[in-house]
C-alpha positions as CSV (number, residue, x, y, z in Angstrom):
1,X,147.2,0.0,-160.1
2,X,143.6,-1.0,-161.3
3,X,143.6,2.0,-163.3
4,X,146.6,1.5,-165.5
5,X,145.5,-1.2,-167.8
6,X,142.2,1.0,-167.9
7,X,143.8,4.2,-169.1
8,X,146.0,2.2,-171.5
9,X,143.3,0.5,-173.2
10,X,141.9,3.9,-173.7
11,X,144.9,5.6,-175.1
12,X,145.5,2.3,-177.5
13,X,142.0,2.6,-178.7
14,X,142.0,6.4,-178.8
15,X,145.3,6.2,-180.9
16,X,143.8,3.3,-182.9
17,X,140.9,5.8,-184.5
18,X,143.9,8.8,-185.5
19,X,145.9,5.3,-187.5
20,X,142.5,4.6,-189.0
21,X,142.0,8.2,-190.0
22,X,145.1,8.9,-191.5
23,X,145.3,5.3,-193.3
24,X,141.5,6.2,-195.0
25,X,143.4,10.1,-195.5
26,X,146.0,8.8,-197.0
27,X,144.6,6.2,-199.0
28,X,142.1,8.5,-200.3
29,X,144.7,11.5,-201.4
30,X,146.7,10.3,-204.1
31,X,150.3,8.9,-203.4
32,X,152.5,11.2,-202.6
33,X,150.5,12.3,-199.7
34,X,150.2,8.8,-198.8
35,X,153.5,8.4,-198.8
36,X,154.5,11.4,-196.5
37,X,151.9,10.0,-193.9
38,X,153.0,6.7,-193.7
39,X,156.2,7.6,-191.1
40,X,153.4,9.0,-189.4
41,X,151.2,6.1,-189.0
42,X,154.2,4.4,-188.1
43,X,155.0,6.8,-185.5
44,X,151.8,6.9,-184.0
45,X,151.9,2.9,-183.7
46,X,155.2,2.8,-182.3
47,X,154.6,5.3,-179.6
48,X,151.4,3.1,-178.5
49,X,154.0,-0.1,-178.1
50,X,156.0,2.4,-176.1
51,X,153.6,3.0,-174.0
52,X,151.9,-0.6,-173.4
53,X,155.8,-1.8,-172.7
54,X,156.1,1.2,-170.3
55,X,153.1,0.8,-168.8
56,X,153.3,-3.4,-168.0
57,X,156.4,-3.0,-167.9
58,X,157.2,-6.7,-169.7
59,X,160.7,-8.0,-169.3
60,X,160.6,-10.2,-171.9
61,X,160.1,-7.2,-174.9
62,X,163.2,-5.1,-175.2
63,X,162.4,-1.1,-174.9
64,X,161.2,0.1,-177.7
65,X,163.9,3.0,-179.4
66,X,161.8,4.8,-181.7
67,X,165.0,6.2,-183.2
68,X,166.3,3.1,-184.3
69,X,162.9,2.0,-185.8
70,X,162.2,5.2,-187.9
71,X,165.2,4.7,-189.6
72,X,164.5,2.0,-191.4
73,X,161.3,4.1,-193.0
């Protein structure tokens, strides 16, 4: 159980260098590029959530449906 909160501060921080790359991508590539990866970055951040939620399993913060939240993109 130590190695839970270890693993996940690894994923979060591993996922946190692909958002920063594709944000710099996208910002550098003109807009409709930057445009098309945005769902992407979002995508990527809400599958970290998912997994933090999953992984402490916190009552308090509803589960995450990535369905519902892409649709509003």
């Amino acid at each position: 159980m130590i190695f839970i909160p270890i693993i996940t501060i690894a994923f979060v921080y591993y996922f946190s260098k692909i958002y920063k790359s594709i944000v710099f991508t996208s910002i550098n590539l003109n807009k409709v590029f930057r445009f098309h990866l945005l769902p992407v970055c979002l995508f990527i951040q809400l599958n970290t959530l998912n997994v933090i939620v999953k992984t402490f399993n916190f009552k308090y913060l509803k589960r995450i449906d990535l369905k519902n939240s892409l649709w509003y993109i």
